[in-house]
N, C-alpha and C positions, 0 to 999 in steps of 0.2 A: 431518462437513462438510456445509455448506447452501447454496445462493446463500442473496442475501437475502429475508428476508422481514417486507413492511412491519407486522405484526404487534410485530417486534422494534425496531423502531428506537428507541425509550423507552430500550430493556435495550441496546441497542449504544452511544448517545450518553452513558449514564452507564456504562457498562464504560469507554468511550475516557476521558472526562475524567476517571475514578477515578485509572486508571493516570497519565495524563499529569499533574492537578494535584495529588492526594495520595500517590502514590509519585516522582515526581520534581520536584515542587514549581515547575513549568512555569505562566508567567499565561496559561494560556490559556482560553477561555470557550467555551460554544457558540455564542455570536453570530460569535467569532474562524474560524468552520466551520461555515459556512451549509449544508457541504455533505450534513455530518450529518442535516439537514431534510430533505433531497432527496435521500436518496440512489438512486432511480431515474431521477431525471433526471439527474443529477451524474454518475454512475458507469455504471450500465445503459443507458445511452440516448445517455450524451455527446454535447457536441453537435460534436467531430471522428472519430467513428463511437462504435460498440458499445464497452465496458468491463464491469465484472463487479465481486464486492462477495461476500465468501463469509463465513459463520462457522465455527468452531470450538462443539459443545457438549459438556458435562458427561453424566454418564449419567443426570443429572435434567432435562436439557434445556434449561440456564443458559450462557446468553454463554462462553467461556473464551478464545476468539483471534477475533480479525478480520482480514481482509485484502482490498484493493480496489485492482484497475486501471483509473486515467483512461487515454482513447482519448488519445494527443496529437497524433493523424496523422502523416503521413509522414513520415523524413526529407528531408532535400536532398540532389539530385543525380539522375540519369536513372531511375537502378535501385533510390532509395528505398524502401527498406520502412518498416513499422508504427512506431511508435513508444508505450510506452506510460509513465505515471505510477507507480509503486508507490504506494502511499498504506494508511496504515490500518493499518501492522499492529502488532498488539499481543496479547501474550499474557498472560494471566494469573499472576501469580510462581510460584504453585503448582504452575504445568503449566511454566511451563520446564523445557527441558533433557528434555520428557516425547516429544520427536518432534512436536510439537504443531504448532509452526512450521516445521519443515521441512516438513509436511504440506497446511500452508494457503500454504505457498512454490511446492512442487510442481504445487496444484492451479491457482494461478494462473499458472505458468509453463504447464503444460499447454493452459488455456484460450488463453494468448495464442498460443501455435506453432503453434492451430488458427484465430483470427483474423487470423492474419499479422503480426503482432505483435515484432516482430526483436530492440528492444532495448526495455528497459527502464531507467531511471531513477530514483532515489528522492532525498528529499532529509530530512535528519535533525537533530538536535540533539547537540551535541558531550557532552549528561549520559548517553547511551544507548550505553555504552562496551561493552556485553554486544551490543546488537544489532549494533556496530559489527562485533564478531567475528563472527559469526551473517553477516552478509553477508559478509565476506571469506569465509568460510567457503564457502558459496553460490556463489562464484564474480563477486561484483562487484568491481568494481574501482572504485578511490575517485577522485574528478573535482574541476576545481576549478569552481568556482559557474560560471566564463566557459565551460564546455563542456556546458553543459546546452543542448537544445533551445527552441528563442525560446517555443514555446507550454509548457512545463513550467512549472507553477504552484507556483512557492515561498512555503512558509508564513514567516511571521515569525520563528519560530523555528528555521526549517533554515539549520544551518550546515554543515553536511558532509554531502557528495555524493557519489552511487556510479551504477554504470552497470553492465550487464551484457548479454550479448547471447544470447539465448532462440535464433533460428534464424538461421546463418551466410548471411551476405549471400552 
C-alpha cells in the first residue's frame, strides 16, 4: 500500500477504466472523471479540507486496487463532525477475495479517524453486486440517494448508496 504517486496516474486512470469499461461494460470515459487528472488537487488537497488516494501493488510493482477519500466537510448541526466521499475503489479480479480490499478499506478508514473524518459515504452502480456485499460486509449501511450529504458528488452512474460511520459522534 502507497499514497499516491504522480508518477502512476497513467497506470491508475487505465487500471480504473479497464475494470469499470471492459469488465462491467459501464459508458464511462476519462473525460466522465476529470478527477483522475487531478488527483492531487481532487483528492489530497480538496477544496473542503485534506482527503487521501492510496494504491494497492503487485510484487512487481503494477497497479492492483485503488482507493480514495473526498473531504466533504462537515456535517449539520452544532457538534458536526468530518464528512468524507468514498471514491475509487477497485481491485483487480485476480486479487479479489485476496484481503486486498479490506486492506485499502482499513487504510483509509484509519486515515480518516485521524483527520476527524466521522462518516463516510459512497455511492455505486447497481452492476457491482460483489462490492455491494464487500460493503455490507464492512459495516455500511445502504441509504437512499435523498440522505446523502448536499456537498457529496454523485457520479452518473451511482445508483446505490451506503454510509457508514468510522468514529462515534
Amino acid at each position: 500500500m502507497e499514497p499516491y504517486a504522480p508518477a502512476r496516474r497513467d497506470e491508475i486512470a487505465a487500471f480504473i477504466l479497464g475494470i469499470q469499461r471492459d469488465e462491467f461494460g459501464l459508458p464511462i470515459t476519462l473525460a466522465d472523471q476529470p478527477d483522475l487528472l487531478n488527483i492531487p488537487g481532487f483528492y489530497v488537497q480538496g477544496a473542503l479540507g485534506p482527503g487521501g488516494f492510496w494504491t494497492g501493488l503487485d510484487a512487481d510493482g503494477r497497479v492492483i486496487g485503488v482507493i480514495a477519500v473526498l473531504n466533504i466537510g462537515p456535517g449539520a448541526g452544532p457538534n458536526a463532525q468530518g464528512q468524507g466521499a468514498l471514491r475509487k475503489m477497485f481491485v483487480a479480479r485476480r486479487h479479489r477475495g485476496s484481503g486486498l480490499a479490506a486492506a485499502l478499506l482499513g487504510t483509509l478508514c484509519g486515515w480518516c479517524a485521524g483527520a476527524g473524518i466521522a462518516t463516510l459515504f459512497l455511492g455505486t452502480t447497481d452492476r457491482y453486486h460483489a462490492a455491494h456485499r464487500f460493503y455490507e460486509k464492512q459495516g455500511f449501511t445502504r441509504i437512499a440517494r435523498e440522505e446523502l450529504p448536499g456537498a457529496f458528488p454523485v457520479m452518473a452512474v451511482d445508483t446505490v448508496f451506503y454510509a457508514r460511520v468510522i468514529v462515534a459522534s
